[in-house]
Each structure stands twice: as C-alpha cells, then as structure tokens.
C-alpha positions in Angstrom: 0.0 0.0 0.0 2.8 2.6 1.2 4.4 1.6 -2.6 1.6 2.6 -4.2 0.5 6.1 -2.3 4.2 7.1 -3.0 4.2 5.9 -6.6 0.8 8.2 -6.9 2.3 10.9 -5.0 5.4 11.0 -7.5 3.1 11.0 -10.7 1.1 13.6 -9.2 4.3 15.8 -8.2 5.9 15.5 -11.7 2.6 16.3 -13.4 2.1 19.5 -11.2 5.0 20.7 -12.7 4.7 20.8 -16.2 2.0 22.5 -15.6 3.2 25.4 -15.3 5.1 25.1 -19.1 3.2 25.0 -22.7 2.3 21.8 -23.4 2.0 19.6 -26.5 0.2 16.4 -26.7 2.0 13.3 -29.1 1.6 9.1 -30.1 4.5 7.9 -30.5 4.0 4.1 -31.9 6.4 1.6 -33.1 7.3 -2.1 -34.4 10.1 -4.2 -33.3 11.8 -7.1 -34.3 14.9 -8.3 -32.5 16.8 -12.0 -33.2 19.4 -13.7 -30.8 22.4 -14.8 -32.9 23.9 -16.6 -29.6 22.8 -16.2 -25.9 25.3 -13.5 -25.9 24.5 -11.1 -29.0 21.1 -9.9 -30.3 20.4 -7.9 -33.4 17.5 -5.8 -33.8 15.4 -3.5 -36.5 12.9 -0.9 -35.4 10.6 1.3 -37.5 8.8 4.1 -35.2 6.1 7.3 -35.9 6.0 10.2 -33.9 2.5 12.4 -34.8 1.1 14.9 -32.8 -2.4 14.0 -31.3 -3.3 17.6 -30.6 -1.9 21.1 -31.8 -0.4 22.1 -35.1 1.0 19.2 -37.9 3.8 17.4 -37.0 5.4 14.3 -37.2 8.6 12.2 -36.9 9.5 9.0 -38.0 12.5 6.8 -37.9 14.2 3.4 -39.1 16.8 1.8 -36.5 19.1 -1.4 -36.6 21.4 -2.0 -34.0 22.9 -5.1 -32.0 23.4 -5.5 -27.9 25.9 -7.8 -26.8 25.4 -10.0 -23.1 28.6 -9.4 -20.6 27.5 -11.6 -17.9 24.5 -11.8 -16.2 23.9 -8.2 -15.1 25.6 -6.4 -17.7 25.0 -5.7 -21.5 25.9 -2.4 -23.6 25.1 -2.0 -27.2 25.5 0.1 -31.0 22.5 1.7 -32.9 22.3 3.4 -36.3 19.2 5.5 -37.1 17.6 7.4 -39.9 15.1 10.2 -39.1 12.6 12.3 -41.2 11.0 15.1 -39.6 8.3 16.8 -41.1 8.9 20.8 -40.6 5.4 22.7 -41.1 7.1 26.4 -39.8 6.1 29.0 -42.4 4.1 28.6 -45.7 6.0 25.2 -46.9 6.3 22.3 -45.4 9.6 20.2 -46.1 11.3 17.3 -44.8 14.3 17.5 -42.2 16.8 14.2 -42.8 19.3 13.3 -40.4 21.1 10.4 -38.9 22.0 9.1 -35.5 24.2 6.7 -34.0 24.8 6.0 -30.4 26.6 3.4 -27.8 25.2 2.4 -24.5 25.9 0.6 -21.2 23.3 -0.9 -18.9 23.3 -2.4 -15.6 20.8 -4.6 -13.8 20.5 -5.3 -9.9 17.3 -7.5 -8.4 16.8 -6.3 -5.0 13.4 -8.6 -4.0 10.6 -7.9 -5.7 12.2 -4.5 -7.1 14.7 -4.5 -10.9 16.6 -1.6 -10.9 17.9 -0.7 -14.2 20.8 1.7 -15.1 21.3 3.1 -18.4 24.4 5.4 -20.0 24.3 6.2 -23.8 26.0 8.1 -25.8 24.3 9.6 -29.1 25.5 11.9 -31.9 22.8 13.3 -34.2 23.7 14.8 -37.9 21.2 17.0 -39.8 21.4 16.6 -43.5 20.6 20.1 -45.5 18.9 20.1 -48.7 22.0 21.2 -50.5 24.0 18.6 -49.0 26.1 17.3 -46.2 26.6 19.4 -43.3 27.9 18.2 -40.2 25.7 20.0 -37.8 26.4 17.6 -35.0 24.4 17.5 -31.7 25.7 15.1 -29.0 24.1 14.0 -25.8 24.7 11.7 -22.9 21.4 10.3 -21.5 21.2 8.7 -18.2 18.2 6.7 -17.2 17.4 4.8 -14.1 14.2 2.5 -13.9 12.9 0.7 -11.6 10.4 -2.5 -11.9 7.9 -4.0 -9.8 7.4 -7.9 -9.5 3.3 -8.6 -8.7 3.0 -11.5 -7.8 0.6 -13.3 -10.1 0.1 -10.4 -12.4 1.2 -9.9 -15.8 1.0 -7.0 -16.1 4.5 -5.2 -14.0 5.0 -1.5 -13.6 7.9 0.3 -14.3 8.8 3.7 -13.8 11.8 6.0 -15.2 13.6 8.7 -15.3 16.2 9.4 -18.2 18.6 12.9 -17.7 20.0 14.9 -21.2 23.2 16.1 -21.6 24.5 18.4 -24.0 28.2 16.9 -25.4 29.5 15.8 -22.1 28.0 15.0 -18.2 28.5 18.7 -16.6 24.9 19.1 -15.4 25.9 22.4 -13.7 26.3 23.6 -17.7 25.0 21.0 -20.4 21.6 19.8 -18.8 18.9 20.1 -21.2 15.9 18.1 -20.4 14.9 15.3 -18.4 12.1 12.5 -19.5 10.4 10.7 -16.6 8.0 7.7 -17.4 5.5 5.0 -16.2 3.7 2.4 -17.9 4.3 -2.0 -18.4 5.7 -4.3 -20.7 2.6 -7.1 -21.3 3.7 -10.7 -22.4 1.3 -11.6 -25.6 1.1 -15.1 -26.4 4.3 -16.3 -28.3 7.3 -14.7 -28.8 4.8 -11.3 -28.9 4.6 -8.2 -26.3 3.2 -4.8 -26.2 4.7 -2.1 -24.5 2.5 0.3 -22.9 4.2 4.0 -21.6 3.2 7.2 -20.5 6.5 9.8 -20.8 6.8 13.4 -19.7 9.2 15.2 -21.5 10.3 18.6 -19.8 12.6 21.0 -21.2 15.5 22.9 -18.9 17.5 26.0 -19.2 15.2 27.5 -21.7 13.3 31.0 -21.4 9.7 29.2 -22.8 9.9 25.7 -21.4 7.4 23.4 -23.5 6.2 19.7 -21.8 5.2 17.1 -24.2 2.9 14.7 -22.8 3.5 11.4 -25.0 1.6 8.4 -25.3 4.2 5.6 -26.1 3.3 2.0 -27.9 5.4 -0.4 -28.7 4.8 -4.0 -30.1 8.0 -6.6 -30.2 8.7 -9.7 -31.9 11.6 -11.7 -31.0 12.7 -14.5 -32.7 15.0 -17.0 -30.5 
C-alpha cells in the first residue's frame, strides 16, 4: 500500500509541474523485431512514428538497426544506427528534415526482491542533413536513465517507472543539462514470442526562457525470434 501512495504521490508531483510550461500532446507508436544470434548477442530492426495528437501538424519517424551484446548476467551495452525524417510545417512550406543518429550504451541490472533496478548510460551523436547537402551540424548527448520495476505477484501486467537525464556533449549538469524525461507504464507478455509495450513519458525541457512539456503516449509491439 505505502508503494503505491508514494508511486501516486510522484506522478502527481511531476505532473504539477509541467503545468506550469506550454504543453503539447504526441503518439509515439512503433514495431520491433529483435533476433538472438547466440545467448550473448542480439540484433534488432525498429521502424517508429512520432505524430502529434493535438496542436499544429507534426510528425517524426524513424528506421533503427542495432545489436546489444550480453557481458554476464547483469551487464549488457550495445550500437545503434538510425535514420530520421522530420516533417517541418514552420512558415508557408512544409519540407522534410533528414538526419542520422548513431549512439553506444551501457546498462546495468540489480534484483533487489521484488524491485529490478535498471541503469542506463548512452552516448548519441545526431547529424542533420541540409537540402543542398552534407553538413555536419552535430548535436551530442549523454542520456542517463534509471528504472525501476515492480514484480506482482501473479500479475502480468509489472509496472515500471523512469527517469532518463539529457546532456549536451558531455556529463556537466551544472552547464549542459537540457531536459529530463520521466516515465511510467508496463511491458505485457502476448502469447508467443509477442509483447506490447505500454508508456506514459513526460518530456520537460530545462535551461530554456519558454519551457514546452510534451505529454506522450508511447506504444510499442515486439517480436523476437529466438
């Protein structure tokens, strides 16, 4: 019981808060489809949308391939490639934004009873792509993210909250903190080698003199072949 007044408490807490900003409304949906070459290695191919549900036109979507590798048993980092077109609707045209990201992470798992806690460290470097060309506008971040899992007994159906940190090019939060993401929702087991992510996030922008929060509905279905 005390879990769950303090889990409603913190949703409540971080909701009062964006209050206060502009806020924008999105659906963020995606596929999955991840294969284990060995117990060790997995490779993986996503394809994700990104649409406003409320507000002005907008939308993001994305391809991804990547591979994570196993250490041991509480230990696994990973590579990424992605390709990104974002609609931009500012002014009387609308045209598409390409760019490419790649990043590198490290993540470390610890069961403490009924509780997973989950630590997360990636690296990302993002490169717009202008229409007449190659130019290596580069934006790098470091994104930390701790979550933390609840086992129910019985019930399939486990929550999991987060919260992920965003650093500009290195980990100086005095100077290069940018945003923070916090999040709640489950992973549901389908029948098979099927499941269906289910997330609420709450994007909140830092630093900035008109701070916007985007309230994001997140779904994600996953196939894994074994």
């Amino acid at each position: 019981m005390k879990n769950k007044l303090l889990l409603l408490f913190l949703t409540i807490s971080i909701l009062s808060l964006s209050a206060q900003n502009d806020a924008v409304y999105e659906n963020w949906s995606s596929i999955d489809v991840d294969y284990s070459i060995n117990k060790n290695i997995d490779i993986y191919a996503s394809g994700q949308l990104r649409i406003k549900s409320v507000g002005d036109t907008y939308n993001k979507s994305f391809i991804e391939i990547g591979s994570k590798f196993k250490i041991n048993k509480n230990l696994e980092s990973g590579i990424g490639y992605r390709e990104i077109d974002q609609l931009d609707d500012t002014g009387s045209q609308q045209s598409h934004q390409k760019s490419e990201r790649y990043h590198g992470f490290v993540q470390g798992t610890v069961d403490i009873k009924e509780f997973q806690v989950r630590l997360r460290l990636q690296f990302q470097r993002e490169e717009e792509k202008e229409l007449a060309g190659w130019e290596l506008f580069k934006k790098d971040f470091i994104r930390t993210r701790i979550e933390l899992k609840y086992d129910i007994k019985d019930w399939k159906a486990d929550p999991r909250i987060g919260i992920e940190f965003f650093t500009k090019d290195n980990l100086n939060f005095d100077e290069n903190y940018k945003k923070y993401r916090f999040s709640f929702g489950t992973k549901l087991k389908l029948k098979g080698p099927n499941s269906l992510t289910i997330k609420y996030i709450l994007q909140e922008e830092v630093r900035v003199d008109s701070p916007v929060s985007h309230h994001i509905l997140r779904l994600n279905y996953n196939y894994s072949i074994k």
